[in-house]
C-alpha distance (Angstrom), angle and dihedral (degrees) to the residues before:
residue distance angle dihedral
X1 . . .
X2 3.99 . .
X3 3.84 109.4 .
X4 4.11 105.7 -108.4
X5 3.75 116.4 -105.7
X6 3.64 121.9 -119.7
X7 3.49 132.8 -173.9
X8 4.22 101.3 -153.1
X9 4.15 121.2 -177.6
X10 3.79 137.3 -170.4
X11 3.66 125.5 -162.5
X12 4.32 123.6 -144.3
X13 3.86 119.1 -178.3
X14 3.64 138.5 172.8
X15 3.91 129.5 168.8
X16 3.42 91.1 -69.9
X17 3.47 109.9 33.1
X18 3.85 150.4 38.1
X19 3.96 118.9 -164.1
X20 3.60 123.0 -174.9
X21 3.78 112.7 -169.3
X22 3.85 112.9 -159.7
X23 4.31 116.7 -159.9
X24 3.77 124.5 177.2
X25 3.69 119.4 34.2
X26 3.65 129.8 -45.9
X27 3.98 105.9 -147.6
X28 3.61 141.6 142.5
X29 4.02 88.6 -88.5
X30 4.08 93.9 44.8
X31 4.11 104.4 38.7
X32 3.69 101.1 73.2
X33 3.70 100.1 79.8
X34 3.93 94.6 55.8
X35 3.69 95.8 43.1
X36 4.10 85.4 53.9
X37 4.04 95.1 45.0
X38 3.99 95.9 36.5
X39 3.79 92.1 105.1
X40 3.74 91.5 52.0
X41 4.20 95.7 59.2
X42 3.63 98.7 16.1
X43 3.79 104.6 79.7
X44 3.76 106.8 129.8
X45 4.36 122.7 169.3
X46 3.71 115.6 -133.5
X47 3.43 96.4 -96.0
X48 3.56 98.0 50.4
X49 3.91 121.3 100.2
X50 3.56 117.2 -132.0
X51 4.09 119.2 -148.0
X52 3.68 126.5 -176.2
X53 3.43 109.2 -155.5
X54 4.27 116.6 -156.3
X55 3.81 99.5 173.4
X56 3.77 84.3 113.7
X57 3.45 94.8 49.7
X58 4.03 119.6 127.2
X59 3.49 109.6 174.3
X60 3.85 137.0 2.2
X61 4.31 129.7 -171.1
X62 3.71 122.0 -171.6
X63 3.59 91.7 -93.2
X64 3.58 85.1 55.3
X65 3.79 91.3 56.0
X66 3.89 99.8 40.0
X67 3.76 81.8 57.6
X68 3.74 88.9 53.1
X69 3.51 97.6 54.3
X70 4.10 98.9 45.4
X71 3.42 85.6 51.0
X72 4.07 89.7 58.0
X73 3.33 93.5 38.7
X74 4.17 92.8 51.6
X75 3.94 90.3 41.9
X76 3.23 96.6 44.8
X77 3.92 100.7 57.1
X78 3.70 71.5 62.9
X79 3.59 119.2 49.9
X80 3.64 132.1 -20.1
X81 4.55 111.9 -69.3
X82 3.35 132.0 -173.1
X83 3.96 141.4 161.6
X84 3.42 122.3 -116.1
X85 4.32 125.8 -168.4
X86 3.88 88.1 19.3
X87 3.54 108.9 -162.3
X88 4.37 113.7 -130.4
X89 4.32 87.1 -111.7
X90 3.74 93.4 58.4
X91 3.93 88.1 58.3
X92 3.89 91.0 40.8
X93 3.72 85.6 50.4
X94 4.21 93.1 50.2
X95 4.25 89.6 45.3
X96 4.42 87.1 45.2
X97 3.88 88.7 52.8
X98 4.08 105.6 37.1
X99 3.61 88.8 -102.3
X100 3.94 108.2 111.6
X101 3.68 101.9 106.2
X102 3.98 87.3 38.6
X103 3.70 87.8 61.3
X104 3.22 95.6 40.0
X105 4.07 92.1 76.2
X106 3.77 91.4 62.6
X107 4.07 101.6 38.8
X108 3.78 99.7 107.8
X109 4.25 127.3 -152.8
X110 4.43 87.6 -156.6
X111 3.75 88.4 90.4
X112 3.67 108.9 156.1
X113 4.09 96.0 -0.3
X114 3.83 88.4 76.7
X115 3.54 98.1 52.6
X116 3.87 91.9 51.0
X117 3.14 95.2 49.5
């Protein structure tokens, strides 16, 4: 029997920041239950940055990715988003679909900083 695969995430916020760190995989099979609970944990103010932070990333599909990308374009009509520890398939992903400079905009260099903050 194959061990299931889970897509898991944690949220950490201070005044100026929101970081939700994904681990697992985020697939077709896994991404439902954070696209129905995202209201719940993802409440950010105007002035609060919001980082999504894929170090712990496994594994990523296309669905995976398209979910990515509506959830920066929703959050960032918003507030301001960006990825941090962007794994080498999420760019390969952007540059497969016509999306590399689109991406580009929300790849951020803050890395660890943000989440210690």
């Amino acid at each position: 029997m194959k061990p299931e695969k889970t897509l898991q995430w944690s949220v950490f916020q201070n005044n100026e920041s929101q970081v939700v760190q994904l681990k697992g995989e985020l697939t077709r099979a896994t991404l439902r239950p954070l696209w129905e609970q995202r209201a719940s944990f993802l409440q950010t103010n105007a002035n609060q940055s919001l980082y999504w932070d894929l170090a712990q990333l496994a594994r990523i599909d296309s669905a995976g990715f398209a979910f990515l990308t509506e959830l920066l374009n929703h959050y960032g009509k918003q507030t301001k988003n960006s990825l941090i520890h962007v794994p080498e398939v999420i760019k390969t992903l952007a540059e497969l679909y016509g999306l590399n400079d689109w991406i580009k905009q929300y790849i951020s260099n803050k890395n660890q900083d943000v989440i210690n903050a």
